[in-house]
N, C-alpha and C positions, 0 to 999 in steps of 0.2 A: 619636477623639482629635484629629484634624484639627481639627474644629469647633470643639469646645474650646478649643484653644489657640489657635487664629486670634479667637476672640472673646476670650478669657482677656487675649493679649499686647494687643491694640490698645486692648481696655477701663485695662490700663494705662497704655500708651503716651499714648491720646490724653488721654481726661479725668481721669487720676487724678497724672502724672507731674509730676511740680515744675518751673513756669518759671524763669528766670534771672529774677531782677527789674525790668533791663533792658528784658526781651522784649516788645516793642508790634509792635502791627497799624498796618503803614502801610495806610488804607482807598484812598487815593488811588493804590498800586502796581497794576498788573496781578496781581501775586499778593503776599494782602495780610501774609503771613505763613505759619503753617502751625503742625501740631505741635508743643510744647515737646521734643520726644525728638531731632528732628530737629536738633538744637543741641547736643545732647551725643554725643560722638564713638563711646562706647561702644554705646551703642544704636540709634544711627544705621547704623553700620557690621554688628551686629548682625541689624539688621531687614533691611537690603541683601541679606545671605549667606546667611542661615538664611530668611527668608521671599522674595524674592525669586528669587536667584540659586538657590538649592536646586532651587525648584522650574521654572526652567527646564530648571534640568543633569538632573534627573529624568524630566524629559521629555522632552528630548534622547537618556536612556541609555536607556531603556524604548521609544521610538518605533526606534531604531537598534539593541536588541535582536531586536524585530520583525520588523521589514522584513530583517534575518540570518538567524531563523529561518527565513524562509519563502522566502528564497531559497536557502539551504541545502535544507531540503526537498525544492525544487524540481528542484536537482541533482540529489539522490538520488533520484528520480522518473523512470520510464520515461516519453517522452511516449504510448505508448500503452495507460495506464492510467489508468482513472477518475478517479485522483485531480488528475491533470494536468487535465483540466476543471475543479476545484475550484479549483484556482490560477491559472485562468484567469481563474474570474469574481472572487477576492481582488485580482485584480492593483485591481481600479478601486478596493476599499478601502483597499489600500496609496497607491496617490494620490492617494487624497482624506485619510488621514491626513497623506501627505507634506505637501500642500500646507497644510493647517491645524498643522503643525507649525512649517514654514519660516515662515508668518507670521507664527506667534506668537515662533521666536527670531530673526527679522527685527526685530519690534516693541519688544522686551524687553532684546536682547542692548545696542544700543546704548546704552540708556538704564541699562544696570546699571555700563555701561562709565566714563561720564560722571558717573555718581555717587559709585563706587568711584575715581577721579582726584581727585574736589571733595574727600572724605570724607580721603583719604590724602594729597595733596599742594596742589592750588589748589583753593580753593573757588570762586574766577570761574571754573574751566573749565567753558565751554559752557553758562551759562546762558542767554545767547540763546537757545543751538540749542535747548536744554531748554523754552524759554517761548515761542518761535517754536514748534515744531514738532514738539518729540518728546515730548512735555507729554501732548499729544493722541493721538498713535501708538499706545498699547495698547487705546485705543477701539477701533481700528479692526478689532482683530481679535474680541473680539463680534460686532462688525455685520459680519462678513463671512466667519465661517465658516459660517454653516447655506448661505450661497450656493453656496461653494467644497465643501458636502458635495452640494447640490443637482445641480450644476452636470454629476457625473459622472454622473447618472440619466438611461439611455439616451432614457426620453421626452422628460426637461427640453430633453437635446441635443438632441434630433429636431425640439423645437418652434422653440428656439432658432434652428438654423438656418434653418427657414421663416422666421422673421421675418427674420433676416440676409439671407436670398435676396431677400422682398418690398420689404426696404429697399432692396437694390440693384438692380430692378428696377422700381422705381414712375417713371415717365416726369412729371416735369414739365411743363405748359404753361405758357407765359409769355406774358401778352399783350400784346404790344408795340405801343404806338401812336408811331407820327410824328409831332412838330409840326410 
């Protein structure tokens, strides 16, 4: 279903929905324009809450259901029974989910915030920040989760800090001459 509709609504959105007549591509802006749906308030706001936002608060509620159960669990768990080893070694998948969590509604939260202001009351708010800077920010969590999953794999840390250590141990020589 997901697929579906994720192809379904944007097939409409983007190439099928009716411009204002109005509506031209400045080629010479940094951004030259955009979607015709984007211009109309219903659907704009729409797309915000239902495909955006949804799907953060969704994985906000399900990543925070998680990490409950298992610390409930945990509770109820003698430490000196088997299963208490089990929840030893989940602890490192509980923070590697935290942290791919946090970064993706680090990334996202603001930028639903800044849109849902523009959409309901100023549409100058924060386009700067938007085109400066926060434009780009949900890239960054593709590129930076498989690290942040990598990152807790005892080897990866093992090597890791070998090089951390070689780095802070590689002795410089300088060779100074006199005129």
């Amino acid at each position: 279903f997901v697929c579906f509709y994720t192809f379904g609504i944007y097939v409409y959105f983007i190439p099928l929905f009716p411009c204002k007549p109005n509506h031209s591509y400045d080629l010479a802006a940094f951004v030259c324009g955009g979607p015709c749906y984007l211009g109309a308030f219903i659907q704009s706001v729409y797309d915000i809450i239902i495909d955006i936002m949804l799907s953060t608060c969704v994985l906000l509620i399900f990543n925070l259901l998680m990490i409950s159960r298992v610390i409930n669990y945990r509770q109820k768990v003698s430490p000196s029974t088997p299963v208490s080893n089990i929840l030893k070694k989940n602890r490192q998948m509980i923070l590697q989910l935290l942290a791919i969590s946090l970064m993706t509604l680090i990334t996202w939260l603001p930028w639903i915030f800044i849109i849902l202001v523009q959409n309901l009351y100023d549409p100058s708010f924060g386009k700067q920040f938007i085109t400066i800077f926060l434009h780009y920010l949900p890239y960054l969590t593709g590129f930076a989760s498989p690290f942040l999953a990598l990152i807790n794999l005892p080897e990866i840390r093992v090597e890791f800090k070998k090089v951390v250590r070689q780095r802070m141990n590689t002795v410089h020589i300088l060779n100074l001459t006199q005129a």
